[in-house]
VOPA-927019 format. One line per 4 residues: number of its first residue (from 1); their letters; for each residue x negated, y negated, z of N, C-alpha, C. Coordinates in steps of 0.05 Angstrom, whole numbers, plus 5000, padded with zeros to 4 digits. Layout:
% residues N
NUM> A> X/Y/Z/X/Y/Z/X/Y/Z ~ ... $
This chain:
% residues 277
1> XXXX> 4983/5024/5000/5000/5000/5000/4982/4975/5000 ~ 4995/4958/4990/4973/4927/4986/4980/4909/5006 ~ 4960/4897/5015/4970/4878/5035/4977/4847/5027 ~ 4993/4831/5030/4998/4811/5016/4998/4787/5029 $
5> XXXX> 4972/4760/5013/4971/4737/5043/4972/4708/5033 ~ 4996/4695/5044/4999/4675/5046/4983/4663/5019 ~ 4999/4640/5003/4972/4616/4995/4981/4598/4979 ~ 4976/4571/5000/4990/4545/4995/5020/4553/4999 $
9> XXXX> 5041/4542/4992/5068/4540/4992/5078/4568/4984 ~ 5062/4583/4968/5085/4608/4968/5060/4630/4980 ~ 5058/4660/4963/5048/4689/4965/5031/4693/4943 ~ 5007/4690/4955/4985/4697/4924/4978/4724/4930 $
13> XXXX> 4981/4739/4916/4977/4769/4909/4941/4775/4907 ~ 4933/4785/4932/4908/4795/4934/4897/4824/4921 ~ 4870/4835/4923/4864/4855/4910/4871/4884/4935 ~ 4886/4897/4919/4894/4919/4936/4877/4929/4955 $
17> XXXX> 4889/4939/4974/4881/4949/4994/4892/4976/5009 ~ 4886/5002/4995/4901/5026/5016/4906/5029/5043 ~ 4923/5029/5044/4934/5034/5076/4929/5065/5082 ~ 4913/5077/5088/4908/5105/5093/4925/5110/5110 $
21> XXXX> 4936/5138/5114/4940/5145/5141/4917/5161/5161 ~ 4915/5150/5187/4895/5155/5209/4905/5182/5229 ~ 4883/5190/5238/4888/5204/5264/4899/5194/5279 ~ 4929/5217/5296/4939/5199/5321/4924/5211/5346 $
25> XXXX> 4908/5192/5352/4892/5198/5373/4908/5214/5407 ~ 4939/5205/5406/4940/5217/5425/4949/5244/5420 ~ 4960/5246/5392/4964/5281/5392/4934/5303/5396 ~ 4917/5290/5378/4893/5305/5374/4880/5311/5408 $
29> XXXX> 4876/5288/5420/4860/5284/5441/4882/5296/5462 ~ 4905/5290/5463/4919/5307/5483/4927/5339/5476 ~ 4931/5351/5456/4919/5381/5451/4901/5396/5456 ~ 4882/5370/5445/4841/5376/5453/4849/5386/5474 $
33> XXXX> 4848/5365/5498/4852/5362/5518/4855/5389/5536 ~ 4888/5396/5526/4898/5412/5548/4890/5441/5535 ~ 4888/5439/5511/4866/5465/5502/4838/5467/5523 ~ 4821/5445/5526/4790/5452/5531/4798/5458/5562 $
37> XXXX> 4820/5442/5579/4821/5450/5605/4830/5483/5610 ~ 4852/5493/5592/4854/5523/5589/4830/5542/5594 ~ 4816/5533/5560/4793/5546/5568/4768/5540/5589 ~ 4768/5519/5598/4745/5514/5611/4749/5534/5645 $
41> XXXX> 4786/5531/5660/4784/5548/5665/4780/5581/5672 ~ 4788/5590/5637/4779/5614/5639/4753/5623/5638 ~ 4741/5602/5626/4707/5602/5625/4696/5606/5651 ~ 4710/5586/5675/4704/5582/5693/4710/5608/5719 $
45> XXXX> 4723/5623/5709/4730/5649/5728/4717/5670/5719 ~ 4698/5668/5698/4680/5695/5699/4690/5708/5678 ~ 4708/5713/5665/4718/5737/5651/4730/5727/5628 ~ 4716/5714/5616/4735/5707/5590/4741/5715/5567 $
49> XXXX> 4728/5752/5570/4737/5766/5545/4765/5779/5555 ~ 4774/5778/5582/4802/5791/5587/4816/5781/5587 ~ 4820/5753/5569/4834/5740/5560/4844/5741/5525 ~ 4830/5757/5514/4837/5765/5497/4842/5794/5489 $
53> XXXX> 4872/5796/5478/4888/5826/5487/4892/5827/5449 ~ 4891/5852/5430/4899/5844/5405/4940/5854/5404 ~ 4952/5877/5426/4972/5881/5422/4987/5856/5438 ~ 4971/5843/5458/4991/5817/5465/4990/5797/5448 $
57> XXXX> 4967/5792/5430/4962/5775/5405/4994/5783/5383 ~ 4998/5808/5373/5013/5820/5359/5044/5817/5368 ~ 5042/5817/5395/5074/5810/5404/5083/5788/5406 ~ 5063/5775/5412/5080/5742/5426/5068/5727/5389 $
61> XXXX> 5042/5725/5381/5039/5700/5351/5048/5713/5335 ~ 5050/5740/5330/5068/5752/5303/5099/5758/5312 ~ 5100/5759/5336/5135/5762/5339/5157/5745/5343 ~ 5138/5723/5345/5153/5694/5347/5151/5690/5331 $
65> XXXX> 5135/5687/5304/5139/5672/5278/5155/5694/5263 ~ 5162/5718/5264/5183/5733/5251/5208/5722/5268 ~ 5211/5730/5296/5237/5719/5299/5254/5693/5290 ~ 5236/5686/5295/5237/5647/5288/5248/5650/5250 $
69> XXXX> 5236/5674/5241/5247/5675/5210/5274/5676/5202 ~ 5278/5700/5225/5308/5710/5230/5332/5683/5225 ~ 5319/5659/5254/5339/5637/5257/5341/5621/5224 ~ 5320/5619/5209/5322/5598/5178/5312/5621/5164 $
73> XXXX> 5311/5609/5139/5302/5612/5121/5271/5618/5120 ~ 5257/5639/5096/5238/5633/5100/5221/5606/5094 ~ 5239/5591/5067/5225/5568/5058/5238/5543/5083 ~ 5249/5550/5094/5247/5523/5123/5225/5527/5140 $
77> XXXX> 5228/5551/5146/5192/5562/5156/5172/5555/5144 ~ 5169/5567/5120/5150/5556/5103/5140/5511/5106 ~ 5163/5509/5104/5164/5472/5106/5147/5469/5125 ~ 5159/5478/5146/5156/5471/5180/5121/5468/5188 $
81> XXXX> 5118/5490/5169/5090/5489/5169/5068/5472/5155 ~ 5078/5460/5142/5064/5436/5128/5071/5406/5136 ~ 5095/5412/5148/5103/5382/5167/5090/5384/5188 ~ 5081/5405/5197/5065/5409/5225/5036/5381/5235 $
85> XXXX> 5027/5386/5199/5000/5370/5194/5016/5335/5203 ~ 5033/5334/5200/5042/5308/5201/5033/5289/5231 ~ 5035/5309/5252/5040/5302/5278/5015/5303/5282 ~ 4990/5299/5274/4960/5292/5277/4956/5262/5260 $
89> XXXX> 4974/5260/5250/4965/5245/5229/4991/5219/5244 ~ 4981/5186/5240/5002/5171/5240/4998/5145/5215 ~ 5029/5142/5212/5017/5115/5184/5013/5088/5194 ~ 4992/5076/5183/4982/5048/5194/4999/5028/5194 $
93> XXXX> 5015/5030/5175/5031/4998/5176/5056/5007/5213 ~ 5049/4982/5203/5064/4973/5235/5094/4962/5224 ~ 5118/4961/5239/5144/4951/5225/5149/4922/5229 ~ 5127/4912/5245/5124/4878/5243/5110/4877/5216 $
97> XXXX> 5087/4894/5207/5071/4886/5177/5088/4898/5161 ~ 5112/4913/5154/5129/4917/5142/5143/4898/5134 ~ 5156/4888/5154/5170/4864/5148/5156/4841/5147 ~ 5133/4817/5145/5120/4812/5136/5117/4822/5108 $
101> XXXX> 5106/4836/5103/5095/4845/5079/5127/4839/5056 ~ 5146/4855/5066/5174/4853/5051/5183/4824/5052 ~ 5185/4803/5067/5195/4773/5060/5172/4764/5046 ~ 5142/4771/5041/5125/4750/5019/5131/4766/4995 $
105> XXXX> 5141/4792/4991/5159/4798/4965/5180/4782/4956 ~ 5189/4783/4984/5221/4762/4971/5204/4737/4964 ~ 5194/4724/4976/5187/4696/4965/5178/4698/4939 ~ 5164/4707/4937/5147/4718/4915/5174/4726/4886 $
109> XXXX> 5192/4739/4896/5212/4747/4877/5225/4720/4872 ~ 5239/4704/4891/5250/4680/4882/5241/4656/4879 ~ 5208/4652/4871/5198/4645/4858/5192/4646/4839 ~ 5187/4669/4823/5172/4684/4797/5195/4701/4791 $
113> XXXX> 5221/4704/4799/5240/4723/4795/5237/4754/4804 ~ 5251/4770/4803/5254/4796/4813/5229/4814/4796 ~ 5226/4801/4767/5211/4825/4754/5182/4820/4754 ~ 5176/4798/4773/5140/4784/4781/5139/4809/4790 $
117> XXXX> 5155/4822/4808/5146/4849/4821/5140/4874/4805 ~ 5143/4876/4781/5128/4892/4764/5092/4895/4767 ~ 5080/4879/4770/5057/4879/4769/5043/4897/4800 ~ 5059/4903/4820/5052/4909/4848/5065/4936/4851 $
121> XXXX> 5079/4947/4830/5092/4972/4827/5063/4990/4826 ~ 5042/4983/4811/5025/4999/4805/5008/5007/4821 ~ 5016/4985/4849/4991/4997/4874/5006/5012/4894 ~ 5027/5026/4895/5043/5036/4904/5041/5065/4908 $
125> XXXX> 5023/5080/4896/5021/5110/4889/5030/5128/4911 ~ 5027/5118/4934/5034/5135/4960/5055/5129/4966 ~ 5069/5106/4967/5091/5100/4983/5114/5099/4962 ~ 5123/5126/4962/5147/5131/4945/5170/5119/4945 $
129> XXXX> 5182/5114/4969/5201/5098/4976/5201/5070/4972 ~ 5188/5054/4982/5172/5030/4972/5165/5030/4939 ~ 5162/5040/4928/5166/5036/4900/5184/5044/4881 ~ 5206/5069/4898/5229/5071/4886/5247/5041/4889 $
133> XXXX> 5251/5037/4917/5261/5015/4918/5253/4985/4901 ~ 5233/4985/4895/5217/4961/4878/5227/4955/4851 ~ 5221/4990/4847/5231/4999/4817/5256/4995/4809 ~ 5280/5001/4827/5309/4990/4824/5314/4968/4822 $
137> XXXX> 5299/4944/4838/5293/4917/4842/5283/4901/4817 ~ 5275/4914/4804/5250/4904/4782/5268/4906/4751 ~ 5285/4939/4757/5303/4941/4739/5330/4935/4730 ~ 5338/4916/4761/5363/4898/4761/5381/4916/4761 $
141> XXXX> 5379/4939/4779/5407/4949/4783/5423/4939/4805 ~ 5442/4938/4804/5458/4928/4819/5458/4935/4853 ~ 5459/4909/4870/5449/4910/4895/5457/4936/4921 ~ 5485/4943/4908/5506/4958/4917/5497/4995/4909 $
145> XXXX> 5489/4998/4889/5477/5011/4885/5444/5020/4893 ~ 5433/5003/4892/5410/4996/4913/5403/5022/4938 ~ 5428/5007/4950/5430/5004/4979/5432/5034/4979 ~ 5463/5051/4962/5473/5071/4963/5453/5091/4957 $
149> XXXX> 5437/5083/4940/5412/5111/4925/5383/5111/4956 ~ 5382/5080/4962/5362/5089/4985/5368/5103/5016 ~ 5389/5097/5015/5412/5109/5034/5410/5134/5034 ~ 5417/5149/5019/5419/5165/5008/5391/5184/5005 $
153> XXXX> 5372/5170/4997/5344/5184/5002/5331/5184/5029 ~ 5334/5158/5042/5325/5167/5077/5343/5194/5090 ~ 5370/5181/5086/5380/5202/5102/5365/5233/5090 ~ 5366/5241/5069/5352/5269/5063/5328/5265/5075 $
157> XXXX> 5311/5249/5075/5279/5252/5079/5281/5258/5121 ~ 5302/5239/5125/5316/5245/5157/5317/5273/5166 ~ 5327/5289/5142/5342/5321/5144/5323/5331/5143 ~ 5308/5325/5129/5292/5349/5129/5263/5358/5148 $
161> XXXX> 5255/5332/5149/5247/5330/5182/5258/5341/5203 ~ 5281/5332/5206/5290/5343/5227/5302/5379/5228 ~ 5302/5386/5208/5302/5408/5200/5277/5423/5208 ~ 5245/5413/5194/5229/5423/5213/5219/5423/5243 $
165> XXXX> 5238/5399/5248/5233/5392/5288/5248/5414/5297 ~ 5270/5425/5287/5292/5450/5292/5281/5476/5293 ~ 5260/5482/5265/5249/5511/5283/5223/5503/5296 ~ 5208/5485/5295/5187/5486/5319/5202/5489/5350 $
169> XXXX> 5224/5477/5355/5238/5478/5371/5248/5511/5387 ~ 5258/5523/5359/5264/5552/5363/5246/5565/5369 ~ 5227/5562/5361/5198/5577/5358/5190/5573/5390 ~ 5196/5548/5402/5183/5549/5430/5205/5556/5453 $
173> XXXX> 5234/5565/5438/5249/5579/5452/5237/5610/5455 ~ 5228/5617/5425/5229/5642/5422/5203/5655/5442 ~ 5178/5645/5437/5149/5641/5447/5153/5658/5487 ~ 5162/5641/5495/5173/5652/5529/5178/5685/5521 $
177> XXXX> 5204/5674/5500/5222/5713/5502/5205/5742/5494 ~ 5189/5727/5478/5168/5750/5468/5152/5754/5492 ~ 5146/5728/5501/5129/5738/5531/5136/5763/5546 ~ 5162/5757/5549/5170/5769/5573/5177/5793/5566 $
181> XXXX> 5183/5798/5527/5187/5839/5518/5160/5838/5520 ~ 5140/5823/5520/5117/5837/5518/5106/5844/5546 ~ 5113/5831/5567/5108/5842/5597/5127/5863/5607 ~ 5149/5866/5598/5167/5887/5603/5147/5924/5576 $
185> XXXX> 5144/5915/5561/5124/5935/5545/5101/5943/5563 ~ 5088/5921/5572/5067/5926/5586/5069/5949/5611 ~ 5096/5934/5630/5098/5947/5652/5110/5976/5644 ~ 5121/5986/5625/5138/6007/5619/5109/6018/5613 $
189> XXXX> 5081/6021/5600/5061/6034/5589/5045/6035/5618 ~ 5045/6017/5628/5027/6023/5659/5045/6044/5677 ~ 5069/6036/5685/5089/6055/5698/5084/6087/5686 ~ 5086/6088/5663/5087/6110/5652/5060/6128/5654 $
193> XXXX> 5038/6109/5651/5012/6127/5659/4998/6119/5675 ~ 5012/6120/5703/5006/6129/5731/4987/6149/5748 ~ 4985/6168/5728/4979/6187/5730/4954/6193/5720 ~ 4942/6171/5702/4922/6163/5693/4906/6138/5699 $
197> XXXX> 4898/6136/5716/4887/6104/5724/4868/6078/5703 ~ 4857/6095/5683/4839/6087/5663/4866/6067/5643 ~ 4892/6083/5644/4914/6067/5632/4929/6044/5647 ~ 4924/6042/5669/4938/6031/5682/4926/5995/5679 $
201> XXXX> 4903/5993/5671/4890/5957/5661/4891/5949/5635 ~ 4893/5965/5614/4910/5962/5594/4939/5942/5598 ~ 4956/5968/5606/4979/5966/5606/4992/5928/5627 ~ 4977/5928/5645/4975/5908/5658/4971/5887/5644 $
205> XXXX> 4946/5890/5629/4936/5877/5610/4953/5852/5592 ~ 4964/5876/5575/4988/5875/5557/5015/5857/5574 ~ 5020/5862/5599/5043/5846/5611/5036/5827/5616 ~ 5009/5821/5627/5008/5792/5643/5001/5772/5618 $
209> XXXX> 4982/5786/5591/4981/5759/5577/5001/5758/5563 ~ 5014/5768/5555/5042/5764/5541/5050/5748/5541 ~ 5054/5740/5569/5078/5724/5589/5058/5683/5587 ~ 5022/5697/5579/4994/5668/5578/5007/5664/5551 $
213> XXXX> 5012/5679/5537/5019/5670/5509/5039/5646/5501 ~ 5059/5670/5512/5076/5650/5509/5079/5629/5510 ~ 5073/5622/5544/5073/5592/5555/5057/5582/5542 ~ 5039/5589/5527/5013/5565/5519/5024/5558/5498 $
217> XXXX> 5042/5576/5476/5051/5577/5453/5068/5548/5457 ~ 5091/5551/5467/5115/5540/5481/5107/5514/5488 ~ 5090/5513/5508/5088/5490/5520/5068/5471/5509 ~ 5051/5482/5501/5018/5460/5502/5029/5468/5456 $
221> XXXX> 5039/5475/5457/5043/5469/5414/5066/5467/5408 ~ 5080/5481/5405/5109/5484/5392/5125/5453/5404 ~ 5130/5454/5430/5145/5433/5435/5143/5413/5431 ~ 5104/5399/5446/5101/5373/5430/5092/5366/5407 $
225> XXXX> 5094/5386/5384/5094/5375/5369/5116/5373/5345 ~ 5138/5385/5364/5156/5380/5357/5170/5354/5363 ~ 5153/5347/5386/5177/5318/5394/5154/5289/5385 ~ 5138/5304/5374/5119/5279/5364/5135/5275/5338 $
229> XXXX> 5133/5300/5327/5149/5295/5295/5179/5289/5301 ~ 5194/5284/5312/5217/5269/5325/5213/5238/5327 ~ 5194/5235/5346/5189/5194/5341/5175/5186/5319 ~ 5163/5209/5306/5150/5194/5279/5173/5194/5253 $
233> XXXX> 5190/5219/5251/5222/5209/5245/5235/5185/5242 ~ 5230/5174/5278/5244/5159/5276/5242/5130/5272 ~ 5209/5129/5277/5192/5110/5265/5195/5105/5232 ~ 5196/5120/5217/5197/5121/5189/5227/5110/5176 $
237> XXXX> 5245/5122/5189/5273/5112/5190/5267/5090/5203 ~ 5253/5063/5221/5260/5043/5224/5245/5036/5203 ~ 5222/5037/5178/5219/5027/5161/5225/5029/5141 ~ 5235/5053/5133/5258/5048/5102/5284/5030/5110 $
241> XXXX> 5297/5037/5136/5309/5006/5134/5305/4982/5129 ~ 5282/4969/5138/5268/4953/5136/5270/4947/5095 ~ 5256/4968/5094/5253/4965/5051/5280/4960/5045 ~ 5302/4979/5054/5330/4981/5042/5341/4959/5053 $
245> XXXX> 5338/4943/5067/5357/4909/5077/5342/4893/5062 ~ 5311/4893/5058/5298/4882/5040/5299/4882/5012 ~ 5301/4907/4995/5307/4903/4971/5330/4895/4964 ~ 5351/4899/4983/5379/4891/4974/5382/4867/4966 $
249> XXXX> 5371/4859/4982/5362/4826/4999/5351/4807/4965 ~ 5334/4819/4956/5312/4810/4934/5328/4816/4911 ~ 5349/4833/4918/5370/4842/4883/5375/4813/4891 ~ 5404/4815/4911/5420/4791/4907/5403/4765/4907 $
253> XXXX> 5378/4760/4910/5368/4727/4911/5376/4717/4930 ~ 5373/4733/4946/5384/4715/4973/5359/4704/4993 ~ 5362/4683/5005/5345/4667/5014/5329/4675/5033 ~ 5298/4686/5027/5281/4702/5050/5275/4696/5084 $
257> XXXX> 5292/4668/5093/5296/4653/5120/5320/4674/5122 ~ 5338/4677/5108/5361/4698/5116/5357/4724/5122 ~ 5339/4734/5102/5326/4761/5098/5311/4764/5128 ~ 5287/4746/5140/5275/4742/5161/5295/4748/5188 $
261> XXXX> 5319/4737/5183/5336/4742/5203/5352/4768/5215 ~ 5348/4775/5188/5366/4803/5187/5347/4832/5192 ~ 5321/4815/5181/5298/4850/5193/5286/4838/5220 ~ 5297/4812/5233/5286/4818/5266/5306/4836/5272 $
265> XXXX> 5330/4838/5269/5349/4853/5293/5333/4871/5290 ~ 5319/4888/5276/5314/4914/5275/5286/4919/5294 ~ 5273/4894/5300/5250/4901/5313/5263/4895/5339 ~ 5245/4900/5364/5241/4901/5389/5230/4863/5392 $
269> XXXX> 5236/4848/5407/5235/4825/5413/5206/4815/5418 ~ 5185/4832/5425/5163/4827/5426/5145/4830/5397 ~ 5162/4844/5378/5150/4839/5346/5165/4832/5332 ~ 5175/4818/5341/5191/4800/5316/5174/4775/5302 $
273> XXXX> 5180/4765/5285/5156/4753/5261/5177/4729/5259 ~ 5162/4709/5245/5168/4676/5242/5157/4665/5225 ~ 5155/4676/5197/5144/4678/5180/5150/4647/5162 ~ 5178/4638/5178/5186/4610/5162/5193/4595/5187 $
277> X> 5172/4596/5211/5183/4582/5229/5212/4580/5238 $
């Protein structure tokens, strides 16, 4: 995305500038985190090859991602897993430089007209939304229509996110339940060869990490990053609003002091912008 700054009385169009998306430091570092304390305790108690079991590996990470199949589809599964990458990752613009950035368009449009914005379509390559909307803008379709086709595309881009927040969700329902067939397996193989003592740390074995699995599964992955990809949701939905009140805004020619007014309600009072005093 290009950043766009001020000059003299209107918006002089600078040389692009990608907006990457960055590491979110608190997902990474708080995983790190509660990962290295895991292990540092098991490191720290002496034994840290009896922490790794391959039939409690087999019950709780392969039995939870089959069950979890059961609840969707395999291609929602499939999704879930490439939205996963999302929740490491956060996008730089901020929804104060959003809006900013969207009123020196408008100015910029009702100055030079709606189709000056042709020339800024081309630095757009990432931000699909942002240039669909541009593109409608540029092509003079009607404002009403606009509104309805971007509408219409957040809400899906909404679904389907949240579609993958749904089985990470299940998945850290499921994670516990396998635990606990897999400590009920365990105790039924130790019970059973009683009679054999050599069987009996195995079988133990098998119950008690079952039950480490799970929780680690459940708690320290599945969930938060399921609820990371939930506020980054809902972060994204406050910036295609932002585009979609904006482009509407730039069809009809309507006055970017108006436009300014109408994308504060959407911010939080401490970033709201004053871009026309």
């Amino acid at each position: 995305m290009a950043e766009y700054e001020e000059a003299g009385q209107g918006v002089a169009e600078e040389e692009a500038e990608p907006r990457f998306r960055g590491l979110d430091l608190a997902t990474v570092l708080g995983l790190t985190g509660a990962v290295f304390l895991i292990v540092a305790a098991i490191v720290l108690g002496g034994s840290p090859g009896s922490f790794f079991d391959v039939p409690a590996i087999m019950i709780v990470i392969l039995g939870t991602y089959a069950v979890t199949m059961v609840s969707f589809s395999a291609r929602d599964v499939f999704a879930a897993q490439r939205v996963v990458a999302q929740a490491f990752f956060r996008r730089l613009e901020q929804p104060s430089d959003m809006t900013l950035m969207m009123l020196r368009l408008s100015d910029k449009a009702r100055r030079d007209s709606p189709l000056s914005l042709q020339s800024i379509l081309d630095q757009l390559d990432e931000e699909e939304y942002l240039f669909q909307a541009l593109q409608m803008v540029v092509d003079t379709v009607p404002p009403d229509e606009i509104e309805r086709v971007l509408r219409r595309e957040m809400n899906s881009i909404s679904q389907r996110t949240m579609k993958s927040v749904a089985v990470l969700r299940r998945a850290s329902e499921v994670a516990p339940a396998m635990g606990l067939i897999g400590t009920l397996v365990g105790l039924v193989q130790m019970l059973g060869n009683l009679s054999t003592p050599e069987s009996i740390g195995p079988g133990m074995a098998v119950a008690l990490l079952t039950t480490f699995y799970g929780a680690i599964m459940a708690n320290v992955f599945f969930a938060p990053i399921a609820s990371k990809l939930e506020r980054n949701a809902e972060e994204l939905m406050l910036l295609h609003n932002i585009i979609l009140i904006a482009a509407v805004s730039i069809a009809r020619q309507e006055n970017p002091r108006r436009l300014e007014t109408l994308l504060n309600t959407l911010l939080p009072p401490a970033e709201r912008v004053s871009l026309y005093g």
